[in-house]
N, C-alpha and C positions, 0 to 999 in steps of 0.2 A: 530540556526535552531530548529524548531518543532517537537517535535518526538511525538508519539502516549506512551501513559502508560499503557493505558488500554480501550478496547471497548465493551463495551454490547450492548444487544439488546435488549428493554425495551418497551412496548406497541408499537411493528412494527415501531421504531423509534431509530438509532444508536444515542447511546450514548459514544461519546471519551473521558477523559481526557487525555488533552497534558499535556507534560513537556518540557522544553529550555534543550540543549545544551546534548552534549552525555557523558559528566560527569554525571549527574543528571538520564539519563539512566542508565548507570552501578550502580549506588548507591542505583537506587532503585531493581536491580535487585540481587546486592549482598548481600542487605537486606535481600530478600526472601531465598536467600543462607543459609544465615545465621540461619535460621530456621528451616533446614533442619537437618535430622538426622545426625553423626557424617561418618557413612560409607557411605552415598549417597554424603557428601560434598566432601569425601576423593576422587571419583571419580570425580567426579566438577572440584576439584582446580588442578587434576591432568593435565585434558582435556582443561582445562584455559591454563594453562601456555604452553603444549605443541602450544595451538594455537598461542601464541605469537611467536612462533618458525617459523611459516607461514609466506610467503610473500604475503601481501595484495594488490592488486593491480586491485581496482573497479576505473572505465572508468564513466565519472558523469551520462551519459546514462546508465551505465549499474546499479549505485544507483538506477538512476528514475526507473530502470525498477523493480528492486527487490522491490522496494517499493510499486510499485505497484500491483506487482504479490501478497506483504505480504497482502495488504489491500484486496484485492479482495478473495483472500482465508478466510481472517479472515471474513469479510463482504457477504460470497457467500447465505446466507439468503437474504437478501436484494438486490445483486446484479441481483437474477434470479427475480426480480419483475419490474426491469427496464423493460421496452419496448425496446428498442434503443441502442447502442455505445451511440450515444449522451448525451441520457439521464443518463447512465452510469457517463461518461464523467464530465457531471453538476455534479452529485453525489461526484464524487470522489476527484474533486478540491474544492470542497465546505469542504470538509473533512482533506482534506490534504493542505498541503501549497502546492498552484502551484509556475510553475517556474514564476520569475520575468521576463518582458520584456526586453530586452537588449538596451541601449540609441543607438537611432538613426534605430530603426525597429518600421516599421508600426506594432499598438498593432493589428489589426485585422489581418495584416498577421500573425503577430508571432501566434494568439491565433490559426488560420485554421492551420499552423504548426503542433502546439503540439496536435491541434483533430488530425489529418492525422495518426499522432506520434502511439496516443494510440489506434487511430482505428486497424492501423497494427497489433502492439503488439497484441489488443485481437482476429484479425480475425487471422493471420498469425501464428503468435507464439502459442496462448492459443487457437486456435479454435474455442475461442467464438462465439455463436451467438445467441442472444435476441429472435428472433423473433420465433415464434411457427410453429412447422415443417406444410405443406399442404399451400392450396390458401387460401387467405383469406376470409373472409366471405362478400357472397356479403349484403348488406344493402339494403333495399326495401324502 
């Protein structure tokens, strides 16, 4: 799977490097650990292993959905110049790895699926909404 490394924002244009697999995340992340002063790591590696203590138990919707809360937070420069959900929508699968279609589902249903999916999420859940508050202007 795909994970995000690192995203800038560079002449009004995201810029990602990915990295494979969530080894390759933790390595580059305990990297930076590693660089860290000795009594800021002490709390770190304390806070690590308690979490290992945790029972983890994310629901694959409930991945997609952190995933994209994370994107959208990190990206909210760029996300408030959308016009649209939709336009959003393009944005954020062009960026992220979308879900695969499943064998034996029409691709145009599955895709109206997963808009429907995120539309939710951002009007429902996050409140989102694109478009700029009053009527719109009329055009002569």
């Amino acid at each position: 799977m795909c994970w995000i490394k690192e995203i800038e924002i560079k002449d009004g244009d995201l810029k990602i490097e990915h990295g494979y697999g969530i080894e390759e995340m933790f390595a580059d992340r305990l990297k930076s650990v590693l660089e860290l002063p000795t009594t800021v790591q002490q709390v770190f590696w304390r806070s690590f292993s308690k979490g290992f203590g945790q029972k983890l138990s994310l629901r694959p919707q409930d991945a997609k959905a952190f995933r994209t809360y994370l994107f959208l937070t990190i990206t909210w420069p760029q996300v408030q110049k959308c016009s649209s959900i939709r336009e959003l929508y393009g944005r954020l699968f062009r960026t992220i790895a979308a879900e695969p279609c499943p064998d034996g589902v029409d691709p145009v249903d599955f895709e109206e699926r997963q808009f429907k999916w995120f539309e939710k999420l951002c009007h429902r859940n996050l409140g989102l909404s694109l478009r700029p508050k009053g009527r719109p202007k009329r055009e002569k």
